[in-house]
C-alpha positions in Angstrom: -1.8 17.6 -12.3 0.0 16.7 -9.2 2.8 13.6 -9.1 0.1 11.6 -7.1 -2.7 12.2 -9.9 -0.2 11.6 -12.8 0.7 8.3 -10.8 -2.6 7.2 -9.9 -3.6 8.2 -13.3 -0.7 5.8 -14.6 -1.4 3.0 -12.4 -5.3 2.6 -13.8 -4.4 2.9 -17.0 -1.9 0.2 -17.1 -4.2 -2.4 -14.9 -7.2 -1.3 -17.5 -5.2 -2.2 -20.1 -3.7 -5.5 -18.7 -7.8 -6.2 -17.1 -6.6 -6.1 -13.2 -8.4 -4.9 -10.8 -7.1 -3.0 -7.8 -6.8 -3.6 -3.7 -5.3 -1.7 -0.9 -4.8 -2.4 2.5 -3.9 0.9 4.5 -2.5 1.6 7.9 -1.0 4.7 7.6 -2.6 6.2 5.0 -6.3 5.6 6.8 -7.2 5.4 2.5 -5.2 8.3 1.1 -4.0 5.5 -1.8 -7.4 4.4 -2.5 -8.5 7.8 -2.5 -5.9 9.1 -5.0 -7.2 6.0 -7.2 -10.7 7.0 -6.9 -10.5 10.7 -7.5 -10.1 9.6 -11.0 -13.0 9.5 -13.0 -13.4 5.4 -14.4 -11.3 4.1 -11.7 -14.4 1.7 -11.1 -13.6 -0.2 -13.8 -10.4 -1.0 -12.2 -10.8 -0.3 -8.4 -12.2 -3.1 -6.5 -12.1 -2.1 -2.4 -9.6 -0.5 -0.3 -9.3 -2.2 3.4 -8.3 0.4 6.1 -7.0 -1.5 8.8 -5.5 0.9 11.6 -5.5 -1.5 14.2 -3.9 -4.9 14.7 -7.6 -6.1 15.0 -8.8 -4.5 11.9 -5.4 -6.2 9.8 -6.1 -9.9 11.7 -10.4 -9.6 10.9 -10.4 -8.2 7.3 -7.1 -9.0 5.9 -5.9 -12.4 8.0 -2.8 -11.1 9.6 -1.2 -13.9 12.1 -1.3 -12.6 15.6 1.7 -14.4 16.1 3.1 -12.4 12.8 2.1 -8.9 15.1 3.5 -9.6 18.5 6.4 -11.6 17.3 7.2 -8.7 14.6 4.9 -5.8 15.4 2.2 -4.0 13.1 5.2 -2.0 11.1 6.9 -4.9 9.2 8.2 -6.7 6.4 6.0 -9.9 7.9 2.9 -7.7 7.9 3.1 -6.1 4.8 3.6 -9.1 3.8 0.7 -10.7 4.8 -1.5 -7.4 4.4 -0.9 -7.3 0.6 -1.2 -11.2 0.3 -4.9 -10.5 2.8 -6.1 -8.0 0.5 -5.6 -10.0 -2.6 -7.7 -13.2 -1.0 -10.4 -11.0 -0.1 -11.6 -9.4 -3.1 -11.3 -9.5 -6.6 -8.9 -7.4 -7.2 -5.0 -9.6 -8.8 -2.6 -6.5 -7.5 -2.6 -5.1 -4.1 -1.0 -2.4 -2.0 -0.4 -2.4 1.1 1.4 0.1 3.6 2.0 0.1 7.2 4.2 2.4 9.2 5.3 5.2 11.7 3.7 8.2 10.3 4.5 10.3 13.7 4.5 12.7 15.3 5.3 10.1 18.2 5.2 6.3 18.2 8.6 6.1 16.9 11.3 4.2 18.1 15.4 3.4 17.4 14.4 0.1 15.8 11.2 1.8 14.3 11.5 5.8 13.6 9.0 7.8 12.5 9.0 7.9 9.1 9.8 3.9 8.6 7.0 2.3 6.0 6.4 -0.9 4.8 5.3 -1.8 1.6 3.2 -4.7 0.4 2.7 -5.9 -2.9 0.9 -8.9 -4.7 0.3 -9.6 -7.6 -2.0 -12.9 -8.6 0.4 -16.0 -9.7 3.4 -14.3 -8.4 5.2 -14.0 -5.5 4.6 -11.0 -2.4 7.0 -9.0 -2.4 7.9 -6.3 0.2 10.2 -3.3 0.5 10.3 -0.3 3.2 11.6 3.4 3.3 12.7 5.9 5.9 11.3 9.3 5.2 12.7 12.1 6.3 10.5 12.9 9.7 9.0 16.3 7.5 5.6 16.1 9.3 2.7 13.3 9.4 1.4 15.1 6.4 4.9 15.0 4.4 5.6 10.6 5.2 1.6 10.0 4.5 1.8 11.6 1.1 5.4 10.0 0.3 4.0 7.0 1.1 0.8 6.9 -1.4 3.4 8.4 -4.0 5.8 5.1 -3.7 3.0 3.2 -3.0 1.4 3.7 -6.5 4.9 3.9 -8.1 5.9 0.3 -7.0 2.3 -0.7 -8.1 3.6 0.5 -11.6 6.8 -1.2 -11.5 4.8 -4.6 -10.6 2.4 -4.0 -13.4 5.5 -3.8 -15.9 4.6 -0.2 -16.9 6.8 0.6 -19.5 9.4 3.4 -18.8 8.4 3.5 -15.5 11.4 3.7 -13.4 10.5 4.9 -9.9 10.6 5.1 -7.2 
């Protein structure tokens, strides 16, 4: 079983138990988190929907993203991810959700935003969003996609209280 499968595997279990019901809201991942989650078999009983919203558009229509939040801080922020996860959780059912956006590369990186810079989203019903980011090493498209659904489920643990869970 692969680190993503043991912690997608993790992160149903611990919603099931606690009854929540799961969200993304993926830039760029294009729904490599919701996939991992619903490669599992049962995940329906804990995955609700998974919003892929590549473009600024897509993140303002189906999540509610401010366009004043994108051109005053850009797609790849902490006021996005912010406002992605906090979307995702108003429109559906779900009480978490994850959210990433970032610079996945090859290009499109900058000194301000290299590739390899990701922001994370999380919300949780009755508690606040909270949002963190990470600089992975510039290993490929492939390499900061898959690092990204691995600490993307991983801080989904943490905000479910998963005990022993100490990632990422």
């Amino acid at each position: 079983m692969s680190d993503v499968t043991a912690l997608a595997s993790a992160l149903l279990d611990a919603c099931l138990a606690q009854g929540m019901m799961i969200a993304t809201a993926e830039s760029c991942t294009g729904g490599m988190i919701i996939a991992a989650l619903t490669d599992i078999a049962g995940s329906s009983a804990v995955v609700d929907r998974g919003f892929i919203t590549y473009s600024n558009e897509a993140k303002m229509e189906m999540l509610g993203v401010s366009e004043t939040t994108l051109k005053a801080h850009g797609a790849v922020s902490r006021e996005t991810a912010l406002e992605m996860a906090a979307g995702a959780l108003a429109h559906s059912r779900a009480s978490l959700a994850l959210a990433v956006t970032g610079v996945a590369g090859p290009g499109g990186g900058s000194a301000e935003k290299p590739v390899g810079l990701v922001w994370f989203g999380v919300a949780r019903k009755g508690a606040p969003v909270e949002a963190e980011f990470r600089i992975f090493e510039d290993k490929g498209r492939d390499f900061i996609r898959r690092e990204t659904v691995r600490t993307a489920l991983g801080l989904g643990l943490r905000v479910v209280g998963q005990a022993g869970f100490t990632g990422p």
